[in-house]
VOMIDREN-113006 format. One record per residue (C-alpha): residue number from 0; x, z, y. Coordinates in nm, 4 decimals. Example, Ala and Ser with C-alpha at 12.3 -4.5 7.8 and 13.67 -1.06 7.14 Angstrom:
// VOMIDREN-113006
@lose->0, c1->1.2300, c3->0.7800, c2->-0.4500
@lose->1, c1->1.3670, c3->0.7140, c2->-0.1060
// end
This chain:
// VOMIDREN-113006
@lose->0, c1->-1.9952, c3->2.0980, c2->0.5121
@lose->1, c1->-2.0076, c3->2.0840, c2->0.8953
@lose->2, c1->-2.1925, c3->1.8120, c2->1.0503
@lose->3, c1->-1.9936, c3->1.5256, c2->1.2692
@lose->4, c1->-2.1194, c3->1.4148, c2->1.5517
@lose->5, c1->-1.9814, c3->1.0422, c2->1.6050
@lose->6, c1->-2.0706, c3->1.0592, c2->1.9356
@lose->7, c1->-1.8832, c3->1.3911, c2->2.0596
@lose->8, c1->-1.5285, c3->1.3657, c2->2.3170
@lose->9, c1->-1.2759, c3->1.3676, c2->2.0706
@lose->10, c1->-1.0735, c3->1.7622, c2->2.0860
@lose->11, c1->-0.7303, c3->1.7746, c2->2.2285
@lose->12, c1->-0.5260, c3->2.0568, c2->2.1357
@lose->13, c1->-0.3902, c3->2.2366, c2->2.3999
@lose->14, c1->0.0240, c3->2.2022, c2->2.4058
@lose->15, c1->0.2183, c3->2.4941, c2->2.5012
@lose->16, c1->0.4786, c3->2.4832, c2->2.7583
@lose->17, c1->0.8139, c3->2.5110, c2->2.6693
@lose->18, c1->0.8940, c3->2.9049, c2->2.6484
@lose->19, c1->1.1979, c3->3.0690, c2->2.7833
@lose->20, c1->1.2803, c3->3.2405, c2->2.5002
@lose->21, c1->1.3389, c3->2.9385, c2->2.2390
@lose->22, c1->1.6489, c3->3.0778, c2->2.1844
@lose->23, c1->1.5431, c3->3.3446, c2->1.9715
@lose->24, c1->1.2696, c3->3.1365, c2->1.7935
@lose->25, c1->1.4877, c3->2.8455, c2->1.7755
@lose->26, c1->1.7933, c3->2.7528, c2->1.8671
@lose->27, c1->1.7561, c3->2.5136, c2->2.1745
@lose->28, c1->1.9216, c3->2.5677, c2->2.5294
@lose->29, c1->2.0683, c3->2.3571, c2->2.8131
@lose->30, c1->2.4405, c3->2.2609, c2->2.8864
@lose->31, c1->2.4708, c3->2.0983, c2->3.2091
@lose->32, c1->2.2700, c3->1.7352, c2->3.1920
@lose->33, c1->2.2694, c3->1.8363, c2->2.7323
@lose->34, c1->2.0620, c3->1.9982, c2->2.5592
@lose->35, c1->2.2149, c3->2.2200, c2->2.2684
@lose->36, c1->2.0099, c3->2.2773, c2->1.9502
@lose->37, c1->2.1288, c3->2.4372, c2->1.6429
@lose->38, c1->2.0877, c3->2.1701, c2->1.3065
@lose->39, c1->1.7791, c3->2.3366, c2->1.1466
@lose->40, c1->1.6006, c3->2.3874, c2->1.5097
@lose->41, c1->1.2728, c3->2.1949, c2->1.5578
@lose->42, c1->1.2315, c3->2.0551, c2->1.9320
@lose->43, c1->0.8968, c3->2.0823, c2->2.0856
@lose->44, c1->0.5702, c3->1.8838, c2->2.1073
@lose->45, c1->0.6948, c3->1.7098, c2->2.4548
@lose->46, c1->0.8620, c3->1.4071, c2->2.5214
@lose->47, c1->1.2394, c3->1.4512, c2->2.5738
@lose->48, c1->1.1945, c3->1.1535, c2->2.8114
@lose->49, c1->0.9168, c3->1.2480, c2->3.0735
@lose->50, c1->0.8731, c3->1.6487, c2->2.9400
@lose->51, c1->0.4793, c3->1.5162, c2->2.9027
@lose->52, c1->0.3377, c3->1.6726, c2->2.5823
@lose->53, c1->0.3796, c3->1.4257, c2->2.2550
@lose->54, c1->0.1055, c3->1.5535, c2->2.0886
@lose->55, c1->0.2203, c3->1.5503, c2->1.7649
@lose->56, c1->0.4221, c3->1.1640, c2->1.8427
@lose->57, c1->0.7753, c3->1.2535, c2->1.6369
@lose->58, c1->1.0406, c3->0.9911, c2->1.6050
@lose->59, c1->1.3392, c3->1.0605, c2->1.3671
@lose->60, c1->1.6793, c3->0.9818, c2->1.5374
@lose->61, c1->1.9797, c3->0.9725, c2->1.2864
@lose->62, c1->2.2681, c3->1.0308, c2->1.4762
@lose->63, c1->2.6361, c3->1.0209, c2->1.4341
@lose->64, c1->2.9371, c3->1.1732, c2->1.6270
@lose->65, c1->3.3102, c3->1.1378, c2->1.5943
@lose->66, c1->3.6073, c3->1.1886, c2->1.8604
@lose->67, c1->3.5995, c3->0.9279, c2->2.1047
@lose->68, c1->3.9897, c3->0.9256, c2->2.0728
@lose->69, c1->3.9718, c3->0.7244, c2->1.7765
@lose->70, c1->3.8548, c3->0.3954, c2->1.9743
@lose->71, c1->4.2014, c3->0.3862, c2->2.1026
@lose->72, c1->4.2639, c3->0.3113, c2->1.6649
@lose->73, c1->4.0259, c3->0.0397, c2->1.7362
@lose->74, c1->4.2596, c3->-0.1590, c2->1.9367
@lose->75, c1->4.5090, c3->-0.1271, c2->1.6941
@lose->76, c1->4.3370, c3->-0.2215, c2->1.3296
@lose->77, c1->3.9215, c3->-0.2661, c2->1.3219
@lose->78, c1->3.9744, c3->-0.1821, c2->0.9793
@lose->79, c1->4.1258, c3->0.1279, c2->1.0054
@lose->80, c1->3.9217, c3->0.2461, c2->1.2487
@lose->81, c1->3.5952, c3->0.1895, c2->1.0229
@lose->82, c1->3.7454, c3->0.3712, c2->0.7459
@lose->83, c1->3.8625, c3->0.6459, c2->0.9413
@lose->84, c1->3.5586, c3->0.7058, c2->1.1446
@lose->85, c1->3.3483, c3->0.6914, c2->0.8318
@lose->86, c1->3.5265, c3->0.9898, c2->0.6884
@lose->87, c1->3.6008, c3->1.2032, c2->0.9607
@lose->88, c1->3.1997, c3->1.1057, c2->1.1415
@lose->89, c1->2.9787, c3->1.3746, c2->1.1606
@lose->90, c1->2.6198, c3->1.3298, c2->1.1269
@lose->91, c1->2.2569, c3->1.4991, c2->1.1951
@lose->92, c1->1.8764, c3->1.3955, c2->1.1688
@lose->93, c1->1.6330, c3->1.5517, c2->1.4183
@lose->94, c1->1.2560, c3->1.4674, c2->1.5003
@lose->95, c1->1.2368, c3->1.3967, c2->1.9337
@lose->96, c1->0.9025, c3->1.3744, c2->2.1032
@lose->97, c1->0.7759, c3->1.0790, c2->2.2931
@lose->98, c1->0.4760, c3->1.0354, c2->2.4687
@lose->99, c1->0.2416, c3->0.7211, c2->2.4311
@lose->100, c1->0.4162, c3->0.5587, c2->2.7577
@lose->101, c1->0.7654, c3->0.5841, c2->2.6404
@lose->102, c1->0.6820, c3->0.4973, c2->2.3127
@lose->103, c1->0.5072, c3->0.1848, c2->2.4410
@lose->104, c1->0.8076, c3->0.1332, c2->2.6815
@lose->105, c1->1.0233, c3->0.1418, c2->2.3481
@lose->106, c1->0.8414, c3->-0.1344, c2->2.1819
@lose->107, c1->0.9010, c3->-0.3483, c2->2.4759
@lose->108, c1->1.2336, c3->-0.3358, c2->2.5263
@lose->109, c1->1.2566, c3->-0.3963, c2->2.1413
@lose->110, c1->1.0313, c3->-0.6980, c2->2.1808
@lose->111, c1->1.2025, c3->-0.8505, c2->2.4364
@lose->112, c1->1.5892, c3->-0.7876, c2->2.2817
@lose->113, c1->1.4499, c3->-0.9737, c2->1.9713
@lose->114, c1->1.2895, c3->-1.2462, c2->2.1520
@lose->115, c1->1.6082, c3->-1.2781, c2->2.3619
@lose->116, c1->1.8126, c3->-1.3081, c2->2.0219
@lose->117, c1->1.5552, c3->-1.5501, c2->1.8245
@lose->118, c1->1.5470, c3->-1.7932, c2->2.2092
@lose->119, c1->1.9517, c3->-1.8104, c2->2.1438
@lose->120, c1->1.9071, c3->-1.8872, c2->1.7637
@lose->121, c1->1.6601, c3->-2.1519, c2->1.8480
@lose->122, c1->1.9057, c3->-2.3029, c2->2.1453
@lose->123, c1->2.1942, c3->-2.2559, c2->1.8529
@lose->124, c1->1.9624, c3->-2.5265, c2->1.6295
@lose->125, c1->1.8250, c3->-2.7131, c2->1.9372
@lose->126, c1->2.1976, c3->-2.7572, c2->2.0343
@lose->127, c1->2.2663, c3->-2.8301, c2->1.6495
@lose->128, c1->1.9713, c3->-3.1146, c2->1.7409
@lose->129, c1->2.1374, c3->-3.2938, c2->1.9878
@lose->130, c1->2.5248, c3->-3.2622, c2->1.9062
@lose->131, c1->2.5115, c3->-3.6934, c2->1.8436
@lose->132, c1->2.3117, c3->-3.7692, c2->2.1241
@lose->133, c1->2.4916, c3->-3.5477, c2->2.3984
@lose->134, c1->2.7690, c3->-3.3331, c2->2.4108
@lose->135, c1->2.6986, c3->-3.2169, c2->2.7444
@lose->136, c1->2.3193, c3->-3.0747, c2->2.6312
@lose->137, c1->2.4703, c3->-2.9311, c2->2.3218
@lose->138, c1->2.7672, c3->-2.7419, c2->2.5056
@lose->139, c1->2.5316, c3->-2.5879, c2->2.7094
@lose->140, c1->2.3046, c3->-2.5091, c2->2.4797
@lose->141, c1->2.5165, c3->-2.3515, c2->2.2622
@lose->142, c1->2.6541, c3->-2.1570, c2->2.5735
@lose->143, c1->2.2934, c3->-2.0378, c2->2.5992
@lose->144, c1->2.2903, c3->-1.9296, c2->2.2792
@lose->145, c1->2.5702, c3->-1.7119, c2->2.2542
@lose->146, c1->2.4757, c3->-1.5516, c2->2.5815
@lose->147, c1->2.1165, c3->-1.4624, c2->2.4470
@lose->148, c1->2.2473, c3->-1.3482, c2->2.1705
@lose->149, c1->2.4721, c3->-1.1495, c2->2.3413
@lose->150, c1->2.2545, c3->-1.0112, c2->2.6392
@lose->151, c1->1.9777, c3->-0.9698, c2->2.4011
@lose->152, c1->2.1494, c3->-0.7433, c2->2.1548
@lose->153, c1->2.3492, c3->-0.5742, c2->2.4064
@lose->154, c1->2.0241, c3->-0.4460, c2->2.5822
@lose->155, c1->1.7986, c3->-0.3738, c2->2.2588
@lose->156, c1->2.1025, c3->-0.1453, c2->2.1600
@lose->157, c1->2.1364, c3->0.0319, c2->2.4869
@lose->158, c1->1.7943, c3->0.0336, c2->2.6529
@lose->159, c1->1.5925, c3->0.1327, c2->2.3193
@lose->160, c1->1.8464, c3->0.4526, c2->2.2580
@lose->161, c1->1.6667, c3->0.7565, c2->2.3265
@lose->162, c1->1.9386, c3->1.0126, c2->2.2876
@lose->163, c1->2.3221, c3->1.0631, c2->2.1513
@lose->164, c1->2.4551, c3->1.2715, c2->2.0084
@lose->165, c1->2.8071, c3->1.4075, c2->2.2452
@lose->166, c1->2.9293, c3->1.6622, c2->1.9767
@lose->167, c1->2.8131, c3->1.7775, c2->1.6295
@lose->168, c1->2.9396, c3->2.0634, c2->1.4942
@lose->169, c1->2.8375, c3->2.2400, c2->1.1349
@lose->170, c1->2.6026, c3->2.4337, c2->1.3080
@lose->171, c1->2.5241, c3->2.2785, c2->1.6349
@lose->172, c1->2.3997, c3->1.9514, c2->1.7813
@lose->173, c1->2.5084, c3->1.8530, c2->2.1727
@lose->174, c1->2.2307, c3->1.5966, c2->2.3241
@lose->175, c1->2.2749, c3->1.3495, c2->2.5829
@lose->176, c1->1.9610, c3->1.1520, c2->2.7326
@lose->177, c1->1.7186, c3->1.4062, c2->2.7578
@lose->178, c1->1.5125, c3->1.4412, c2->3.1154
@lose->179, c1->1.5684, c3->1.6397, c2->3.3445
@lose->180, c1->1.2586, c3->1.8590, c2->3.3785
@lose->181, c1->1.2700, c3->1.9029, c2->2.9916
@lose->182, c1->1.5884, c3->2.0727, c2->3.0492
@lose->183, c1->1.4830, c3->2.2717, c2->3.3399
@lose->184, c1->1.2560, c3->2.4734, c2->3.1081
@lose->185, c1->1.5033, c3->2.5714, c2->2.8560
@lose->186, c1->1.7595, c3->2.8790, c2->2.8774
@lose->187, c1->2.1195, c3->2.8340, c2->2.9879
@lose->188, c1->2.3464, c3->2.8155, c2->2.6482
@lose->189, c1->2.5134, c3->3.1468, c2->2.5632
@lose->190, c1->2.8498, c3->3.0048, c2->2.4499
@lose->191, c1->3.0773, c3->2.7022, c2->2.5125
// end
């Protein structure tokens, strides 16, 4: 059994740059400002946000696609539209890399859209609190608390998204999000 020294720099493993020829080994190019992958393709050990290595940092991103066409059945019946994007959705799971800072940065925007959410619930009871005394305090805090609510959830959802999907096919996954220098190192796509 080797001996451990507790007192040793702890080993890094070198990452490897992104090589030019993924294509062959796996099935990722660049599209424009997208990155292209095929379903079964495993993205490498950087962060699709800063193209700094991840070292080994994996987060699992279901995604979902469906023509954007349909919102317009939205406007007509909510209902209808739910049903019909559930069956006609597509969907894929992939693994993206995120360094330590983005990660972090993740957490805090998720921190602070649930903090913004709980200060409206608690301006919601507060304004629950003072509905006999006066109106004026509990109109306004209820205003509060819808607009928390609101503002809080709104930027959780957008600000903690890492990366959408703009088209799924059976074999193919089109990725919107991903830096720029990341996508600098990959090969143009071969097809449209």
């Amino acid at each position: 059994m080797p001996e451990i020294n507790p007192y040793a720099s702890p080993m890094v493993e070198a990452v490897e740059p992104i090589s030019r020829d993924l294509s062959a080994k796996g099935g990722i190019w660049r599209q424009g400002p997208l990155l292209v992958m095929e379903r079964q393709s495993r993205l490498p050990d950087r962060c699709i946000k800063s193209n700094q290595p991840a070292h080994g940092g994996t987060l699992r991103r279901d995604l979902t696609h469906y023509p954007p066409l349909l919102l317009l059945l939205a406007l007509l019946n909510a209902l209808v539209f739910l049903l019909v994007v559930l069956v006609v959705q597509k969907r894929a799971s992939i693994f993206v890399g995120l360094s330590q800072e983005w990660k972090s940065r993740r957490r805090r925007v998720i921190l602070t859209a649930w903090l913004a959410v709980l200060a409206g619930l608690c301006c919601g009871m507060a304004g629950l609190l003072f509905m006999n005394e006066s109106s004026t305090i509990s109109k306004l805090l209820f205003v509060a608390a819808v607009l928390l609510g609101v503002v809080g959830s709104s930027y959780g959802i957008a600000s903690a998204r890492l990366v959408s999907a703009v088209r799924i096919t059976e074999t193919h996954i089109w990725l919107r999000g991903v830096c720029q220098d990341y996508l600098d190192e990959l090969p143009d796509c071969p097809f449209r």
